[in-house]
C-alpha positions as CSV (number, residue, x, y, z in Angstrom):
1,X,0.0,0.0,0.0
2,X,1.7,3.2,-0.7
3,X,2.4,5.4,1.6
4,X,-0.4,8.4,2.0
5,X,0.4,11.1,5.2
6,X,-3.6,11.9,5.3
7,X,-4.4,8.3,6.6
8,X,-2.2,9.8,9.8
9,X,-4.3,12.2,10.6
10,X,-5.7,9.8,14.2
11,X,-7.0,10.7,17.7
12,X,-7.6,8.1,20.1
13,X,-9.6,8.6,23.3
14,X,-7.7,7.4,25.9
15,X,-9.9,7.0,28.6
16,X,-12.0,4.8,26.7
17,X,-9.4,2.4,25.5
18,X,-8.4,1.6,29.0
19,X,-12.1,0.8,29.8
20,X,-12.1,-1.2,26.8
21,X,-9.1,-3.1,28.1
22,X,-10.8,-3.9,31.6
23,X,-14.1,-5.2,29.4
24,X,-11.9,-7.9,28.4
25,X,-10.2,-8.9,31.2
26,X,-13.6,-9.3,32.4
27,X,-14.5,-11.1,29.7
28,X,-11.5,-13.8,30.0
29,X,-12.4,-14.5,33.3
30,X,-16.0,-15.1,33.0
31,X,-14.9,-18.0,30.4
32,X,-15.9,-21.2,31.8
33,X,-13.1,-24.1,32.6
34,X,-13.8,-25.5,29.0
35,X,-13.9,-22.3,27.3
36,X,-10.2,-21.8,29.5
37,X,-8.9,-25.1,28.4
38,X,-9.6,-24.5,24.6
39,X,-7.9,-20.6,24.8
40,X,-4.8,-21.9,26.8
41,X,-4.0,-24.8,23.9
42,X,-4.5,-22.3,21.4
43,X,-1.9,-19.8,22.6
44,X,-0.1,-22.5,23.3
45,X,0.2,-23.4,19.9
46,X,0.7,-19.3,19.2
47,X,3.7,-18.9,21.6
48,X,7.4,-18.2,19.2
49,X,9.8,-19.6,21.8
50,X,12.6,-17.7,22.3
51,X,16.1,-17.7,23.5
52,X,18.1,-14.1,23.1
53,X,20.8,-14.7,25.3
54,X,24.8,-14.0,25.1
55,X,25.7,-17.1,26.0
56,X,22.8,-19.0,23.9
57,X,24.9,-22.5,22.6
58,X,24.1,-25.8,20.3
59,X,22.9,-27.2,23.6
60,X,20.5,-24.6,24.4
61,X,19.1,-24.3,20.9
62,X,19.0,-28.0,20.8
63,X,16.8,-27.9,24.1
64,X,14.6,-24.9,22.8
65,X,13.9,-27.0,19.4
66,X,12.7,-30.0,21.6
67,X,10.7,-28.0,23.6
68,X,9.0,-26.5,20.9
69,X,8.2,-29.5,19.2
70,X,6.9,-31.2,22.9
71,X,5.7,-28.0,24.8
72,X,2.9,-29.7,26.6
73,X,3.2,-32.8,29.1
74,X,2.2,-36.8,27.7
75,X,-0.7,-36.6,30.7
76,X,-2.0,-33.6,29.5
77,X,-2.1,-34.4,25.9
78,X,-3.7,-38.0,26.9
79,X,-6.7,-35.9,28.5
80,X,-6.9,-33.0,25.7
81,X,-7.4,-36.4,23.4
82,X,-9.9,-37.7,25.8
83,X,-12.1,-34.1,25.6
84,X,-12.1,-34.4,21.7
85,X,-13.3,-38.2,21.9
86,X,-15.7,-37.1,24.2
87,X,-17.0,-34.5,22.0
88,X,-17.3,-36.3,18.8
89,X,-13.7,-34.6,17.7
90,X,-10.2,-35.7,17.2
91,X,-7.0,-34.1,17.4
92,X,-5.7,-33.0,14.1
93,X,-2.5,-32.7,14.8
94,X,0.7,-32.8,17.5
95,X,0.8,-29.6,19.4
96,X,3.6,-27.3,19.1
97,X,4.4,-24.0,19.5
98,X,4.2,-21.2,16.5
99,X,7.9,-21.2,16.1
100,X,11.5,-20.7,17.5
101,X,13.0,-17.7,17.7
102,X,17.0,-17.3,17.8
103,X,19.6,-14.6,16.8
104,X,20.5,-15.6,13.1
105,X,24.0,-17.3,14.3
106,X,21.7,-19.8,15.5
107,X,19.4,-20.2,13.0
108,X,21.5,-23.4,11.2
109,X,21.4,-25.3,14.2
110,X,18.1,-24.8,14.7
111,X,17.5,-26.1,11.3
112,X,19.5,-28.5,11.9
113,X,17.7,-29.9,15.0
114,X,14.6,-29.5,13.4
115,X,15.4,-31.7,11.1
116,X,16.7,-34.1,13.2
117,X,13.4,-34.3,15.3
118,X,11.6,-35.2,12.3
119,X,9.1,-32.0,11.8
120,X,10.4,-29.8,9.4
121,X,7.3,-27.6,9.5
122,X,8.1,-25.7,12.7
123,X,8.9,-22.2,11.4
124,X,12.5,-20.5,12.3
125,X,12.4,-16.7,13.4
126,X,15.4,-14.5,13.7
127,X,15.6,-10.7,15.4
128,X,17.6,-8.2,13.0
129,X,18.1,-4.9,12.4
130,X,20.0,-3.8,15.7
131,X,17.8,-5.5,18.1
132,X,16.5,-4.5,20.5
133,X,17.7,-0.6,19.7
134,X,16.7,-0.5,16.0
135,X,19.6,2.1,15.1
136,X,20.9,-0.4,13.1
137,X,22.1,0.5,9.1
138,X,19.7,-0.2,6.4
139,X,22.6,-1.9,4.8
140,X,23.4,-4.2,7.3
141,X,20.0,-5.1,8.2
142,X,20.2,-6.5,5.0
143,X,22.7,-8.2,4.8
144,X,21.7,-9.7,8.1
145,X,18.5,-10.5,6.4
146,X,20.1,-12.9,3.8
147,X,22.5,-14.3,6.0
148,X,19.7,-15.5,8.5
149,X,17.7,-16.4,5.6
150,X,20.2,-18.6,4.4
151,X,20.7,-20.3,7.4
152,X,17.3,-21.3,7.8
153,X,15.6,-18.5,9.2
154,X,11.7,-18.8,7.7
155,X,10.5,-15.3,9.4
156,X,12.2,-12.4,10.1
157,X,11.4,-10.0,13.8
158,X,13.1,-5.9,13.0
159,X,12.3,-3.7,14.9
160,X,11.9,0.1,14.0
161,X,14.1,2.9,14.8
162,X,12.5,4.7,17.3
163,X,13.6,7.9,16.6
164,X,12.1,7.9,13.2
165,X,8.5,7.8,14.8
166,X,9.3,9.9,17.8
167,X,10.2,12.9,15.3
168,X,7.3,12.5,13.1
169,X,9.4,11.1,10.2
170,X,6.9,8.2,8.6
171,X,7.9,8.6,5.6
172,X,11.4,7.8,5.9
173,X,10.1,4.5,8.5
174,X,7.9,3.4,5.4
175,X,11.0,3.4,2.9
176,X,12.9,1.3,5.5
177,X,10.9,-0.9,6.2
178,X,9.5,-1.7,2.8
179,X,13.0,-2.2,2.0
180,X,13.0,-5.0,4.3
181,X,9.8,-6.3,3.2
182,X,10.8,-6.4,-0.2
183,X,13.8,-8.5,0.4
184,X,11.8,-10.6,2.5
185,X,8.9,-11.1,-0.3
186,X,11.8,-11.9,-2.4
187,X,13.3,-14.3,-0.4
188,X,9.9,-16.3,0.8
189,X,10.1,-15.1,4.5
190,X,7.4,-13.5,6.5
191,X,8.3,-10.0,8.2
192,X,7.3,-9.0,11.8
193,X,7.7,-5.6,12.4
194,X,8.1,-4.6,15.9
195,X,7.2,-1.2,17.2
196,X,8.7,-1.0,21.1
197,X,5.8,0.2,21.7
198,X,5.9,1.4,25.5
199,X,9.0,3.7,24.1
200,X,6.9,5.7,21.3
201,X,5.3,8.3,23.6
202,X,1.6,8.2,22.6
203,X,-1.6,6.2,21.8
204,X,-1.6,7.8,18.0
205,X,2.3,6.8,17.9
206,X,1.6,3.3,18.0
207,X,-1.2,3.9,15.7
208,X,0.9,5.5,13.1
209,X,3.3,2.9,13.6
210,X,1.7,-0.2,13.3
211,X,-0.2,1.4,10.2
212,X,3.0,2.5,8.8
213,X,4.5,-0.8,9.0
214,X,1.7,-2.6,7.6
215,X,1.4,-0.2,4.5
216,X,5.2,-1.0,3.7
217,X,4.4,-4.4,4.0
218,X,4.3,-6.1,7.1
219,X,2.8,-9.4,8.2
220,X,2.4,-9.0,11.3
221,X,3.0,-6.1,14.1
222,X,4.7,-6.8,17.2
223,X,4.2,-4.9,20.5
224,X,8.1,-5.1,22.0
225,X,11.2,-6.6,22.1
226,X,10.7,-7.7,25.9
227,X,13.7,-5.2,26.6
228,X,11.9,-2.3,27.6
229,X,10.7,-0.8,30.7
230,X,7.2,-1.0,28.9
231,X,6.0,-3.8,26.8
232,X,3.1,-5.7,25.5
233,X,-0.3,-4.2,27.6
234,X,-3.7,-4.5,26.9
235,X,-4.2,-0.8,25.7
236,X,-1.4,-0.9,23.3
237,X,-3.0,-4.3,21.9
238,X,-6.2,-2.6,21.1
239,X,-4.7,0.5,19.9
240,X,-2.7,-2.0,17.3
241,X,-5.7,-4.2,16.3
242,X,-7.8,-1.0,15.3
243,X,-5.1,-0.3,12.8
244,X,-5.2,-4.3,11.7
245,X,-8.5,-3.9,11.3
246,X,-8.6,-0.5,9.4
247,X,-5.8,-1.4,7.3
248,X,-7.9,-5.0,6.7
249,X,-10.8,-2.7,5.8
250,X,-8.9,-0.7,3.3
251,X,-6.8,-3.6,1.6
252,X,-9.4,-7.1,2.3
253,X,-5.3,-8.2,4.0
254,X,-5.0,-9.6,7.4
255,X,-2.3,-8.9,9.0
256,X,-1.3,-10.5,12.4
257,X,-0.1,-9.6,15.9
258,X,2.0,-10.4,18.3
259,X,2.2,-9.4,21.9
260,X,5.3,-9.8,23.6
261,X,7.1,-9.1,26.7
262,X,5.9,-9.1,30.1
263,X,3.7,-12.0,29.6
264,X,3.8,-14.4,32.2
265,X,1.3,-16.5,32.9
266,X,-2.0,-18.4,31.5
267,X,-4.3,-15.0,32.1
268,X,-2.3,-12.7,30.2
269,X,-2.1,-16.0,27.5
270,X,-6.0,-15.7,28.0
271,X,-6.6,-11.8,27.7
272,X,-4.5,-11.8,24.4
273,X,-6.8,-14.6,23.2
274,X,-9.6,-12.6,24.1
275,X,-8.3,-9.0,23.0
276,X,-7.9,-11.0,18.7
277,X,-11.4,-13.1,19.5
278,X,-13.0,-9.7,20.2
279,X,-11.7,-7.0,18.5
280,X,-10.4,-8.8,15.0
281,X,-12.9,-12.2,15.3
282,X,-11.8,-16.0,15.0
283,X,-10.3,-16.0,11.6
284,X,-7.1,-14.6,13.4
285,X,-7.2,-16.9,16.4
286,X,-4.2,-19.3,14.6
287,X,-0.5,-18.9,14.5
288,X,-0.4,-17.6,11.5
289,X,-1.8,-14.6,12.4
290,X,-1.6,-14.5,16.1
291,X,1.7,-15.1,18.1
292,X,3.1,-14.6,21.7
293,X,6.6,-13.8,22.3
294,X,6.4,-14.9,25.4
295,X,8.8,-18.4,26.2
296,X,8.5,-18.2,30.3
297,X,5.0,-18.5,30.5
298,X,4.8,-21.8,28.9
299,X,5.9,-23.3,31.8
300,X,2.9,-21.6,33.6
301,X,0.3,-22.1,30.8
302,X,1.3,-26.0,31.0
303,X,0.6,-25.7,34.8
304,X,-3.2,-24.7,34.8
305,X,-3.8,-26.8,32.0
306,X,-2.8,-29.7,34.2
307,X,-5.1,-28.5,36.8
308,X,-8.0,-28.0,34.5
309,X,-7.8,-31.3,32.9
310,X,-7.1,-33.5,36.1
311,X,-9.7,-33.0,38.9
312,X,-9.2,-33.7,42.4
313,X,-5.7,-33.4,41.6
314,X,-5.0,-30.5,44.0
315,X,-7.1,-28.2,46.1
316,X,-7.3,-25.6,43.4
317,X,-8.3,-28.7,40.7
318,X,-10.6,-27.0,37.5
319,X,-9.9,-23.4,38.2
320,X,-7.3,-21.5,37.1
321,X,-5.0,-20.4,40.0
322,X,-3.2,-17.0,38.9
């Protein structure tokens, strides 16, 4: 979509997006244990796990691969079977997560122990452009680009140079990223385009951001890199599916979204799943239009699921204990 300043022109009522964002909190809770079962698999299923670290090895990519490929428990999978029998339904097929996500050194072995594993499907992100600061060259972003590309890498996370937005320069954010896009189109990868969003100053920054982004070509809009003070809340999440939706409306594209950073537990997993139910409807509810950067809740998420799907199993058996 090319670019066009007078589709810029946005106010956003505060006070009334924060109301929003308690309406669905409400809303999550008030789902029954079933209803809370079915949301948690699904993010499940949406989470990119992720490991960002300096001393990230073979061993720990090896681990994270595994992990991805096996994120929920053989007792809890043996009852999830169970509720589709029960219900007339099967399970279509193994549960993983959406994808790994690695720095593009590691993208090989990841590729590598994918293979291995025996699922080849399990998409490969990398982070680029000088994550998480995104004051990165053009140039070298590129480069980056092919080299993660080439190692394996299926989808590739920038994030945008702050500054850029900040000063009101959208034009020159739409020629960079587009460049990006471009290379990506070119190359068969999916782009997520990641806005730091508790670091852009305003409501109608984020606005202008995520519609700026999606306009050069995005497929999907991310809240944060988890390094900031601020990351992925509620508000920001609605203020970022209004422009999906707005930018679906103009162009009959979805485009998806990914929350991440700060996400702990199964009930922020359950707000997010509420938030793209709500505001965008079911035909975003999958991983390919819906993730969660987000790797230490899984741990959590597997917790309640356990709880919800074995009764009597401890005092707090069939409800959700956050």
């Amino acid at each position: 979509m090319d670019f066009d300043a007078a589709l810029l022109n946005v106010r956003l009522n505060a006070a009334a997006i924060k109301q929003k964002a308690k309406q669905i909190q409400a809303i999550a809770l008030a789902c029954d244990d079933q209803g809370k079962i079915s949301d948690l698999v699904l993010a499940v299923s949406c989470i990119d796990l992720t490991t960002l670290a300096g001393d990230d090895s073979a061993c720990n990519v090896g681990r994270l691969c595994w992990r991805a490929l096996n994120p929920l428990s053989a007792p809890i999978v043996e009852k999830l079977k169970e509720y589709a029998v029960a219900r007339g339904t099967t399970e279509e097929s193994p549960i993983t997560t959406g994808a790994v996500c690695v720095y593009p050194t590691r993208a090989a072995e990841c590729k590598q122990y994918i293979e291995a594993l025996g699922s080849a499907e399990l998409p490969i992100a990398t982070v680029v452009a000088g994550f998480p600061a995104g004051q990165g060259r053009l140039s070298c972003t590129l480069e980056e680009i092919n080299f993660a590309i080439g190692s394996g890498a299926t989808e590739i996370d920038i994030v945008i140079n702050r500054t850029l937005a900040l000063n009101g320069h959208w034009k020159q954010l739409y020629d960079d990223i587009k460049s990006v896009a471009d290379l990506c189109n070119v190359r068969k990868a999916h782009l997520k385009v990641i806005l730091s969003t508790g670091e852009l100053a305003s409501l109608e920054n984020i606005y202008k951001s995520a519609s700026v982004a999606m306009w050069a070509g995005a497929h999907f809009v991310k809240t944060s890199t988890g390094k900031e003070s601020l990351n992925a809340k509620l508000v920001y999440g609605l203020v970022m599916t209004r422009a999906i939706r707005d930018f679906y409306l103009k162009t009959g594209i979805r485009v998806g979204l990914k929350p991440a950073g700060g996400l702990k537990d199964g009930l922020d997993a359950l707000y997010w799943v509420t938030l793209m139910r709500t505001q965008l409807g079911p035909e975003w509810l999958h991983s390919g239009l819906f993730r969660l950067g987000a790797s230490s809740m899984l741990a959590n998420i597997e917790a309640e699921l356990y709880r919800l799907t074995h009764a009597g199993c401890s005092a707090a058996a069939g409800q959700l204990s956050f």
